[in-house]
N, CA, C and O atoms as a printed pandas DataFrame, in Angstrom:
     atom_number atom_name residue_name chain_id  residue_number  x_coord  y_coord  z_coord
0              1         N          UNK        A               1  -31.802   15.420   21.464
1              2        CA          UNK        A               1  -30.637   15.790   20.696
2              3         C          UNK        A               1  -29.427   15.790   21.632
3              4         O          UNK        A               1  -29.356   16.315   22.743
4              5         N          UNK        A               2  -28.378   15.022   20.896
5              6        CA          UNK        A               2  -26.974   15.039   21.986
6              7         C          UNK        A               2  -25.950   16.680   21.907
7              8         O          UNK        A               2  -25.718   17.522   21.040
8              9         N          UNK        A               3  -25.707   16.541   22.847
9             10        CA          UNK        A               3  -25.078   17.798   23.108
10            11         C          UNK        A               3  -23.988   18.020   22.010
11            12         O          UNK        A               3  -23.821   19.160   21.576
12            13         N          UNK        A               4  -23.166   16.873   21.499
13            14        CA          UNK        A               4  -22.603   17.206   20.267
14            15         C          UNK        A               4  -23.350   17.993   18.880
15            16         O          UNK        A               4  -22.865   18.904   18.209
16            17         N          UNK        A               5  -24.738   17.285   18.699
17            18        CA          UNK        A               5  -25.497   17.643   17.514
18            19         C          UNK        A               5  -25.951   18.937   17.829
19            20         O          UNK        A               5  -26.167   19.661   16.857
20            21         N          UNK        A               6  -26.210   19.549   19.295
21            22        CA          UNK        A               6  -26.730   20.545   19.564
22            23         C          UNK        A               6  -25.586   22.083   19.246
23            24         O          UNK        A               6  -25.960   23.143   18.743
24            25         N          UNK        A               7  -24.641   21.856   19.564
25            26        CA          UNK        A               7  -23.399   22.167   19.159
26            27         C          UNK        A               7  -23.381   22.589   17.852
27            28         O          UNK        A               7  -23.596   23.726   17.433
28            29         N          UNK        A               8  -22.993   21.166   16.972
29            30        CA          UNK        A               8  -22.925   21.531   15.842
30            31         C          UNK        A               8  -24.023   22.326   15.248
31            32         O          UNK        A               8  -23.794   23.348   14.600
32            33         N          UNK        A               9  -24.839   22.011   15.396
33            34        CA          UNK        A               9  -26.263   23.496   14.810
34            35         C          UNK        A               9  -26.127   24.805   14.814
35            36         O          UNK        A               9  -26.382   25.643   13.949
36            37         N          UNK        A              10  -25.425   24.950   16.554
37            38        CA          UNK        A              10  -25.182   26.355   16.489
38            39         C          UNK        A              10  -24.022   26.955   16.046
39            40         O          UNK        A              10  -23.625   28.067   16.393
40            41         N          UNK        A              11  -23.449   26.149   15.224
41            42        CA          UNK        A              11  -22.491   26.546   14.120
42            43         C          UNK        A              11  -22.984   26.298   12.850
43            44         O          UNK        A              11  -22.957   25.142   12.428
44            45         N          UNK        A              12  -23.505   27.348   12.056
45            46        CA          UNK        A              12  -24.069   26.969   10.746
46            47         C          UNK        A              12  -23.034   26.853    9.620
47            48         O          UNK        A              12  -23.436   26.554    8.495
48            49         N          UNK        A              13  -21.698   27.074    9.848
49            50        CA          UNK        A              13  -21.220   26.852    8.263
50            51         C          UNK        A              13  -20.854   25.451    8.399
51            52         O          UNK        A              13  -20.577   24.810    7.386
52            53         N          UNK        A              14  -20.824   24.888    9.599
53            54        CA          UNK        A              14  -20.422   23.465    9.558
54            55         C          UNK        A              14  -21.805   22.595    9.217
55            56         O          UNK        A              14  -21.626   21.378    9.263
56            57         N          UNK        A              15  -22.727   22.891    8.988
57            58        CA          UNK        A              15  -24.099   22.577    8.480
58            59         C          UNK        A              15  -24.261   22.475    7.421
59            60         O          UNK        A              15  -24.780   21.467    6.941
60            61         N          UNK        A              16  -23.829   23.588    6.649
61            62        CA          UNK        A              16  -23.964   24.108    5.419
62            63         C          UNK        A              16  -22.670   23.061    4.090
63            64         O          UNK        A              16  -21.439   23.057    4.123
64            65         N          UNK        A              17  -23.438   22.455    3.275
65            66        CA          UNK        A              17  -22.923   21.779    2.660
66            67         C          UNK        A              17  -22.157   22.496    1.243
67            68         O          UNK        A              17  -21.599   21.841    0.363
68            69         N          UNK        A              18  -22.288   23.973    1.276
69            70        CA          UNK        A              18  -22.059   25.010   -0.007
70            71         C          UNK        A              18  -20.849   25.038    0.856
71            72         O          UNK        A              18  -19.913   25.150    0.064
72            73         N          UNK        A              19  -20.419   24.999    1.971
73            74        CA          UNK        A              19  -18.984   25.731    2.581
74            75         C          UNK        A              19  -18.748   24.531    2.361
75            76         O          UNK        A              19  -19.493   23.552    2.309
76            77         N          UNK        A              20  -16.522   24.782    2.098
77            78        CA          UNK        A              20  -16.327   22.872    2.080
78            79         C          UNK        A              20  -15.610   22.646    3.360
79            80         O          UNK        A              20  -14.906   21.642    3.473
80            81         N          UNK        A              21  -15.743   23.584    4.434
81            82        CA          UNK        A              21  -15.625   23.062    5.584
82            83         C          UNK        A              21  -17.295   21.959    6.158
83            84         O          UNK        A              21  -17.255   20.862    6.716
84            85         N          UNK        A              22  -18.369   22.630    5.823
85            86        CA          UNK        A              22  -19.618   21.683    5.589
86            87         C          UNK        A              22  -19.289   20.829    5.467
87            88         O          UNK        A              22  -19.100   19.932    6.288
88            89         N          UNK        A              23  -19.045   20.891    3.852
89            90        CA          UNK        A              23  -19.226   19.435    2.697
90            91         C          UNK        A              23  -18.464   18.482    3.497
91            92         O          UNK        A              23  -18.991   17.406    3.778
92            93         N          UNK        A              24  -17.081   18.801    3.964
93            94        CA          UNK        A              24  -16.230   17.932    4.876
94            95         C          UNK        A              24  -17.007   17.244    6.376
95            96         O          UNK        A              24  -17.166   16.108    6.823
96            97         N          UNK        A              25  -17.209   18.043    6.629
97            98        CA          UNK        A              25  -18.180   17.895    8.086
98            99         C          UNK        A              25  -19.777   16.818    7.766
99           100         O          UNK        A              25  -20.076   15.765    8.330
100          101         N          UNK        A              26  -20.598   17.614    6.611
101          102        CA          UNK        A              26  -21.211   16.402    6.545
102          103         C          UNK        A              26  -21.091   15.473    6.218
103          104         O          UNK        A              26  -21.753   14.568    6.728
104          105         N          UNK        A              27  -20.188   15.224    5.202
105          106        CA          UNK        A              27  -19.620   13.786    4.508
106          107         C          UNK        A              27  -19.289   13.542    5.448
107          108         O          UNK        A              27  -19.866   12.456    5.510
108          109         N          UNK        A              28  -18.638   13.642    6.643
109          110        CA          UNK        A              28  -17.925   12.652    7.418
110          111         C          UNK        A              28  -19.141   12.056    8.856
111          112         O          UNK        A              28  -18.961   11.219    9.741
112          113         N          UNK        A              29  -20.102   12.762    8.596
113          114        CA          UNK        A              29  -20.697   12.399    9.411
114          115         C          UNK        A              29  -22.342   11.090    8.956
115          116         O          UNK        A              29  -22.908   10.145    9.506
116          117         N          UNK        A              30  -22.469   11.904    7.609
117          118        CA          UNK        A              30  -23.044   10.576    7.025
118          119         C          UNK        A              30  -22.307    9.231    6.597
119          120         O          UNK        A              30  -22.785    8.118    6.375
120          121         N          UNK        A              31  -21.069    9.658    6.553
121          122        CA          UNK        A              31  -19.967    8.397    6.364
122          123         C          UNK        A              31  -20.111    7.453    7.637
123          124         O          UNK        A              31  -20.377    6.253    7.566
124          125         N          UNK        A              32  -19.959    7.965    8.480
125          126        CA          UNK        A              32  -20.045    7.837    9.962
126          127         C          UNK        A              32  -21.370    6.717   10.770
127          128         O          UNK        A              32  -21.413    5.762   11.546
128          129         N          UNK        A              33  -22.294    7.582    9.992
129          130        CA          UNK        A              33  -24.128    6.785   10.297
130          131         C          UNK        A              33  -24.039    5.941    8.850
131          132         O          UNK        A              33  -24.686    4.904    8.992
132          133         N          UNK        A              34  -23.664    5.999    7.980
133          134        CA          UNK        A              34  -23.376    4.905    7.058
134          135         C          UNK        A              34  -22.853    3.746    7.315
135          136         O          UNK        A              34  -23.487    2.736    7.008
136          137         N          UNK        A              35  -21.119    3.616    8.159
137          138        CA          UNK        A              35  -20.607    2.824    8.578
138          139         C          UNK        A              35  -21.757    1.964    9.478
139          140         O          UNK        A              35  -22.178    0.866    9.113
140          141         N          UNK        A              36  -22.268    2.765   10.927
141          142        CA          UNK        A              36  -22.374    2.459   11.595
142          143         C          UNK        A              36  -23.741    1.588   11.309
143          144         O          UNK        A              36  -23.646    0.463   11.801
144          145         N          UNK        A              37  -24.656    1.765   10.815
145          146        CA          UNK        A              37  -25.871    0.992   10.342
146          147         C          UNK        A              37  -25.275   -0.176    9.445
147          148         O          UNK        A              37  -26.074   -1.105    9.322
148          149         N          UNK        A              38  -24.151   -0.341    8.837
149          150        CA          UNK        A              38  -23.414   -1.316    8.052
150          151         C          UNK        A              38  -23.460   -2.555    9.300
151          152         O          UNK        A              38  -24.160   -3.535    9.555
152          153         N          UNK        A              39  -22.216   -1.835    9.915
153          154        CA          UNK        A              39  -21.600   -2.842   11.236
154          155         C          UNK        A              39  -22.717   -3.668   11.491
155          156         O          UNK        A              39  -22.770   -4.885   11.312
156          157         N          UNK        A              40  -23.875   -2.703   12.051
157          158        CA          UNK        A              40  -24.970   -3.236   13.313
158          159         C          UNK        A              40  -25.254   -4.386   12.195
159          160         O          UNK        A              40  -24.892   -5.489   12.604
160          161         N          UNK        A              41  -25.875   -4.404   10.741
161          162        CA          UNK        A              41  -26.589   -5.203   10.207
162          163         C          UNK        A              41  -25.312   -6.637   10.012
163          164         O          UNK        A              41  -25.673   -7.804    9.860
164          165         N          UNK        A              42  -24.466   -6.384   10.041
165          166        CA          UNK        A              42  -23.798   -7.655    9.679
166          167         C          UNK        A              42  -23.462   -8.671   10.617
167          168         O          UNK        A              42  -23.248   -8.516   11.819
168          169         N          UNK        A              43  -23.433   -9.877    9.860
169          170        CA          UNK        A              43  -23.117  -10.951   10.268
170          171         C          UNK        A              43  -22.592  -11.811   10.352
171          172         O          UNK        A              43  -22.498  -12.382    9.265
172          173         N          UNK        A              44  -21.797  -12.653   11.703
173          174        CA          UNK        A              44  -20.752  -13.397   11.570
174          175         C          UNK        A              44  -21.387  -14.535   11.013
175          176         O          UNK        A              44  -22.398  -15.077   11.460
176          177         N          UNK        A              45  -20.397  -15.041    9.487
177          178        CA          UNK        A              45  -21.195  -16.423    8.878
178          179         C          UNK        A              45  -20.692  -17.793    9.425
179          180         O          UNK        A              45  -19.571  -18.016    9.884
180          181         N          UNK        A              46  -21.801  -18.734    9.282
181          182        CA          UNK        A              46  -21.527  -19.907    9.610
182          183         C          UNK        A              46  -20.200  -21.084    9.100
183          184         O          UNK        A              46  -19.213  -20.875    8.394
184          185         N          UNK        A              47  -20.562  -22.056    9.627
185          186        CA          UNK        A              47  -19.168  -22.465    9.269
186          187         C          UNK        A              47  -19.594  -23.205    7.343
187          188         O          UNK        A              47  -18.762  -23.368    6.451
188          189         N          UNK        A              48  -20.479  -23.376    7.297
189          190        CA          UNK        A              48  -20.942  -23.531    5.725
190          191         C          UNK        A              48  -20.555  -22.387    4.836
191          192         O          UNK        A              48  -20.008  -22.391    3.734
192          193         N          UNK        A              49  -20.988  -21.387    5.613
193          194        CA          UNK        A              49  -21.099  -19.982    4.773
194          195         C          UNK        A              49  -19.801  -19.866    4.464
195          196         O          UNK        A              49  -19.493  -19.863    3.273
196          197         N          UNK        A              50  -18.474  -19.710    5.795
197          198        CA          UNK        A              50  -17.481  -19.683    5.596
198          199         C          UNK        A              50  -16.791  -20.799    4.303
199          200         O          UNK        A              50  -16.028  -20.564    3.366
200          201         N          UNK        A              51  -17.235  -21.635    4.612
201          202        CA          UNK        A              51  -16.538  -22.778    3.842
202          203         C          UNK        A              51  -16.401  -22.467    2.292
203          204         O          UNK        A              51  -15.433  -22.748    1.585
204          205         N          UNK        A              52  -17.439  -21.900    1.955
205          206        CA          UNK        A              52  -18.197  -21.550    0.376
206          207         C          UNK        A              52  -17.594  -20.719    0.078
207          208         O          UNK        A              52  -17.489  -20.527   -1.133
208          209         N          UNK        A              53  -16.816  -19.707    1.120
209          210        CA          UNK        A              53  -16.517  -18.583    0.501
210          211         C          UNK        A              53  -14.605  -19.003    0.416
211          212         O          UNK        A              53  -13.918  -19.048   -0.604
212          213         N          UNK        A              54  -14.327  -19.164    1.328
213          214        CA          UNK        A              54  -13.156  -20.034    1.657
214          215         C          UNK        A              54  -12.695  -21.145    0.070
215          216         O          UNK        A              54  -11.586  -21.431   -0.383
216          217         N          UNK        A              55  -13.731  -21.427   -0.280
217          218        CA          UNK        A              55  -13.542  -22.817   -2.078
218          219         C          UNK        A              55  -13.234  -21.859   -3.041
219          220         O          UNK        A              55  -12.360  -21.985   -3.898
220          221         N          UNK        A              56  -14.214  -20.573   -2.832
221          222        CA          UNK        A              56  -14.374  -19.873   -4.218
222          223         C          UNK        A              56  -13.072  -18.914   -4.266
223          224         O          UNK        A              56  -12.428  -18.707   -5.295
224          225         N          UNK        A              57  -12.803  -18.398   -3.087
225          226        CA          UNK        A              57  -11.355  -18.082   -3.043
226          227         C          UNK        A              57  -10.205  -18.674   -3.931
227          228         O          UNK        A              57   -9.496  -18.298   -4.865
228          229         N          UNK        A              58  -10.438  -20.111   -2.940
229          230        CA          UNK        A              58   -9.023  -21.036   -3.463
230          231         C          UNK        A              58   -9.540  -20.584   -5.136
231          232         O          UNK        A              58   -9.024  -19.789   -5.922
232          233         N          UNK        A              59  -10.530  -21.290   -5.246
233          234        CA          UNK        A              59  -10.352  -21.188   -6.902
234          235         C          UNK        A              59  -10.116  -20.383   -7.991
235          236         O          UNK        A              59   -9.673  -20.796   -9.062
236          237         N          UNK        A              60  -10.478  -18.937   -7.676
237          238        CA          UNK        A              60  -10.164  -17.867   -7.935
238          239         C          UNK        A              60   -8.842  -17.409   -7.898
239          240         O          UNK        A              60   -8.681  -16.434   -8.633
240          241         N          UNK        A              61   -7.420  -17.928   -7.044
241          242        CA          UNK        A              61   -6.339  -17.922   -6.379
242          243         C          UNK        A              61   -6.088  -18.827   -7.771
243          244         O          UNK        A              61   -5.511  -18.282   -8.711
244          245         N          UNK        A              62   -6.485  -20.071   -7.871
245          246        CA          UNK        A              62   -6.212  -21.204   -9.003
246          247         C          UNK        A              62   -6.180  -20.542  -10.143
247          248         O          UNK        A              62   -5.123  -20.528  -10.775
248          249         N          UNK        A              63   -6.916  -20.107  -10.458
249          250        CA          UNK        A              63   -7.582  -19.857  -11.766
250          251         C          UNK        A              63   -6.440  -18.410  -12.091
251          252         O          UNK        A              63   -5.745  -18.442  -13.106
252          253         N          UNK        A              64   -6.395  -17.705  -11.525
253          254        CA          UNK        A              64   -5.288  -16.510  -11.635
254          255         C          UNK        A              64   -3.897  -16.984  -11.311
255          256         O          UNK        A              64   -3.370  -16.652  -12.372
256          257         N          UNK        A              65   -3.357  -17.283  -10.921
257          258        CA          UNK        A              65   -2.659  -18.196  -10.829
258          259         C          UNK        A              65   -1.865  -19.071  -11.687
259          260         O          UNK        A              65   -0.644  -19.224  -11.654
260          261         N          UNK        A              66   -2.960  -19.783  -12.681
261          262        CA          UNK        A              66   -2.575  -20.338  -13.784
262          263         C          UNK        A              66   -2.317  -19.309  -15.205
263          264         O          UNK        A              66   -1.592  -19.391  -16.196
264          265         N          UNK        A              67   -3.338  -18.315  -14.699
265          266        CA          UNK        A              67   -3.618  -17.434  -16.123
266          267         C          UNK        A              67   -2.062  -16.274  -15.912
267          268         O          UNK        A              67   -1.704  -15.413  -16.715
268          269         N          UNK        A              68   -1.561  -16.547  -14.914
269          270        CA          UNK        A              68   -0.068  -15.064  -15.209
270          271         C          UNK        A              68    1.298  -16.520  -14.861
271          272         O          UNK        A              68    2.469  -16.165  -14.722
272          273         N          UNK        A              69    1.005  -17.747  -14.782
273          274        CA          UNK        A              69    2.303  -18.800  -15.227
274          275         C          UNK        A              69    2.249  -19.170  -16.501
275          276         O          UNK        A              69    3.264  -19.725  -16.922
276          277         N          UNK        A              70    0.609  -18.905  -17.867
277          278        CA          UNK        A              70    0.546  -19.191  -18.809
278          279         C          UNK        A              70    1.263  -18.045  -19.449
279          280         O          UNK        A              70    2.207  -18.235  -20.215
280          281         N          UNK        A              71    0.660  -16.436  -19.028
281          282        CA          UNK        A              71    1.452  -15.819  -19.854
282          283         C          UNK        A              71    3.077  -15.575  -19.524
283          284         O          UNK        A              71    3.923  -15.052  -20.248
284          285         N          UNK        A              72    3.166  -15.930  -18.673
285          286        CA          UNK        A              72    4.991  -15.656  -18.465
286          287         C          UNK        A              72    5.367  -17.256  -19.510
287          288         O          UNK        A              72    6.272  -17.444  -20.323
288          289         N          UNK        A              73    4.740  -17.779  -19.251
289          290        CA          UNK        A              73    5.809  -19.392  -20.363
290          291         C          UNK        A              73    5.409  -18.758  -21.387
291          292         O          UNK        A              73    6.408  -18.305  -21.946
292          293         N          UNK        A              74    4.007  -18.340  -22.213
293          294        CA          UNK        A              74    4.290  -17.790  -23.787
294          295         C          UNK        A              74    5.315  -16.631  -24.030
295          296         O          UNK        A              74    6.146  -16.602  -24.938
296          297         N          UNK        A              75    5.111  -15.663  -23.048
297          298        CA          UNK        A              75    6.080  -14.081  -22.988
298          299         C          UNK        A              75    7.542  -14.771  -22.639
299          300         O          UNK        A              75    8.228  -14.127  -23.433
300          301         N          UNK        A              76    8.153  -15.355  -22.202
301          302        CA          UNK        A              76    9.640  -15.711  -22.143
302          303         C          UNK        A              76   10.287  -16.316  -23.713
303          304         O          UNK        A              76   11.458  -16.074  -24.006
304          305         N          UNK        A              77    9.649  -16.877  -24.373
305          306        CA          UNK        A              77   10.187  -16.709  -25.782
306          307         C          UNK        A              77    9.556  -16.045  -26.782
307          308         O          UNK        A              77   10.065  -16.263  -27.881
308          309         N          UNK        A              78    8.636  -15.320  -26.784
309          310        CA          UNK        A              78    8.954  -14.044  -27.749
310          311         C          UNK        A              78    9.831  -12.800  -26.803
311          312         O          UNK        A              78   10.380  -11.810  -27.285
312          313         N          UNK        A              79    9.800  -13.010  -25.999
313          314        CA          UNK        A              79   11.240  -11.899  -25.089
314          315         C          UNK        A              79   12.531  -12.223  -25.993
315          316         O          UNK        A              79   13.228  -11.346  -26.503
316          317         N          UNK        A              80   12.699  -13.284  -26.091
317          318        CA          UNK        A              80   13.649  -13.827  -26.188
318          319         C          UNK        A              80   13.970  -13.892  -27.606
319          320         O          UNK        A              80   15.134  -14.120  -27.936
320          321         N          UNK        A              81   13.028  -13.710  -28.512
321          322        CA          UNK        A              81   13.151  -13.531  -30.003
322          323         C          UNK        A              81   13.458  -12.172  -30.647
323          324         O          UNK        A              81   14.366  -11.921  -31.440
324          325         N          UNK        A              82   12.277  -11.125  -30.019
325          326        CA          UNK        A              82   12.383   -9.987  -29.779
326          327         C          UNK        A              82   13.829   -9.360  -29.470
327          328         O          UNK        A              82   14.351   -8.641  -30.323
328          329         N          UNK        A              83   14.431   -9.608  -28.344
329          330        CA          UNK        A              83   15.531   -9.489  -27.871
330          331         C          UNK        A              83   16.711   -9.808  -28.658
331          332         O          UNK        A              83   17.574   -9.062  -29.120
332          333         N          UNK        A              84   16.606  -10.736  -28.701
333          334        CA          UNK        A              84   17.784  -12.196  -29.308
334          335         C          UNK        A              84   18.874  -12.045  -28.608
335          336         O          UNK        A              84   19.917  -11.456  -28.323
336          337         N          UNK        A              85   17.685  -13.327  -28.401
337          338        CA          UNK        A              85   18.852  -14.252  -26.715
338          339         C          UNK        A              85   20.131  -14.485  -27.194
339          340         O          UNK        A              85   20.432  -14.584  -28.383
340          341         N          UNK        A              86   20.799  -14.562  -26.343
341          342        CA          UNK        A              86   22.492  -15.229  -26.737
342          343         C          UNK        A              86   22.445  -16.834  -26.502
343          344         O          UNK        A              86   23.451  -17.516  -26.697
């Protein structure tokens, strides 16, 4: 046991997940061993992997993209009816 964890023990309300000095303390420390088992498992992707993800982007970018220049050309004349343009 590291001298930090040994520490923290012999402080029990920081243990104790009913205190929300706890709840704070343990959440941040399973947040913590959460992150950190994340990091270790991941992996830098290949240049394929990249590529695939890199297309689906663009297209996704495309595809939204088109869908808020479609509604601004239909929405500029009922604005404009609504309104009544000069």
């Amino acid at each position: 046991m590291s001298s930090a964890a040994a520490k923290l023990q012999s402080i029990p309300f920081l243990t104790d997940k009913n205190n929300p000095i706890g709840w704070c303390v343990q959440g941040s420390i399973e947040f913590a061993a959460d992150s950190r088992r994340l990091v270790q498992r991941c992996t830098k992707p290949d240049a394929k992997e990249f590529k695939k993800i890199a297309v689906a982007c663009a297209i996704g970018f495309s595809i939204m993209g088109f869908i808020g220049y479609t509604v601004k050309l239909v929405f500029i004349p009922i604005n404009n009816i609504i309104v009544g343009g000069q």
